[in-house]
C-alpha positions as CSV (number, residue, x, y, z in Angstrom):
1,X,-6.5,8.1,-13.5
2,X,-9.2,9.6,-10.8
3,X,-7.8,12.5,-9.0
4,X,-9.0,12.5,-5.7
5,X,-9.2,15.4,-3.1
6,X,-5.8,16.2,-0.6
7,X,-5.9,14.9,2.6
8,X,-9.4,15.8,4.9
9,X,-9.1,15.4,8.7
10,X,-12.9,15.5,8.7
11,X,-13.0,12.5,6.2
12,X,-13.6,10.1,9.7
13,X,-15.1,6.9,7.5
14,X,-11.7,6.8,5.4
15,X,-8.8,4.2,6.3
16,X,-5.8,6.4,6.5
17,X,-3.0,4.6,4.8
18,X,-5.8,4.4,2.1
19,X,-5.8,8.1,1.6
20,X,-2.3,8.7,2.1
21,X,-1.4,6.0,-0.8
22,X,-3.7,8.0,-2.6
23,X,-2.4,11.0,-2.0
24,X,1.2,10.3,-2.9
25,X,-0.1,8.6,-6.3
26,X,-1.9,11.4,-7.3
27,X,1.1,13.4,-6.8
28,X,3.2,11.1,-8.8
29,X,0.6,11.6,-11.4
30,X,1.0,15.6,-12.1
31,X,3.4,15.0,-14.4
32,X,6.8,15.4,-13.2
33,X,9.0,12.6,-14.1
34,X,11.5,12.8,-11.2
35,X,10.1,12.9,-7.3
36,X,12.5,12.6,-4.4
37,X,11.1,11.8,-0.9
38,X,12.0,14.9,0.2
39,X,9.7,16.3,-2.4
40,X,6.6,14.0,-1.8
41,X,6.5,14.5,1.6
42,X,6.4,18.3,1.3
43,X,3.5,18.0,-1.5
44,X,1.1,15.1,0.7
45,X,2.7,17.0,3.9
46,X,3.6,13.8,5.4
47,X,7.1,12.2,7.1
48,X,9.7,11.3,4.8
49,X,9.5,7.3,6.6
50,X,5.8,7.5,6.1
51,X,6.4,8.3,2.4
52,X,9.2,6.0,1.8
53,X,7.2,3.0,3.6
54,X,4.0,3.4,1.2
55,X,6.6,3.7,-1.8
56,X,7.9,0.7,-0.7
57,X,4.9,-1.2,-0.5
58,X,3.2,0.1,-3.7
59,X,6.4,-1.2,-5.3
60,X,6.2,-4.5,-3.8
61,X,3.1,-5.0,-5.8
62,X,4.0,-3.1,-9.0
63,X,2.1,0.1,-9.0
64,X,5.2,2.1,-8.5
């Protein structure tokens, strides 16, 4: 899996959902086999909704 780089407000030209989803995947990827919500959203520094709505659609199409 490509690790890409945390969040960048300067990064203008990328589609934010884009870089959250990545965000959170990459997290999911370091290793730890249990995550709760409370714990993504403190690691991508997003809202718990916000983190449980991509879940919820990266699910819907298998990738979680």
């Amino acid at each position: 899996m490509v690790i890409m780089p945390k969040a960048n407000p300067q990064n203008q030209g990328n589609v934010q959902v884009i870089e959250r989803c990545c965000n959170i995947l990459n997290t999911l990827a370091n290793g730890k086999l249990t995550y709760s919500i409370h714990d993504i959203s403190g690691e991508v520094n997003l809202p718990k909704p916000t983190v449980h709505r991509i879940l919820s659609s990266l699910r819907q199409f298998g990738i979680v």
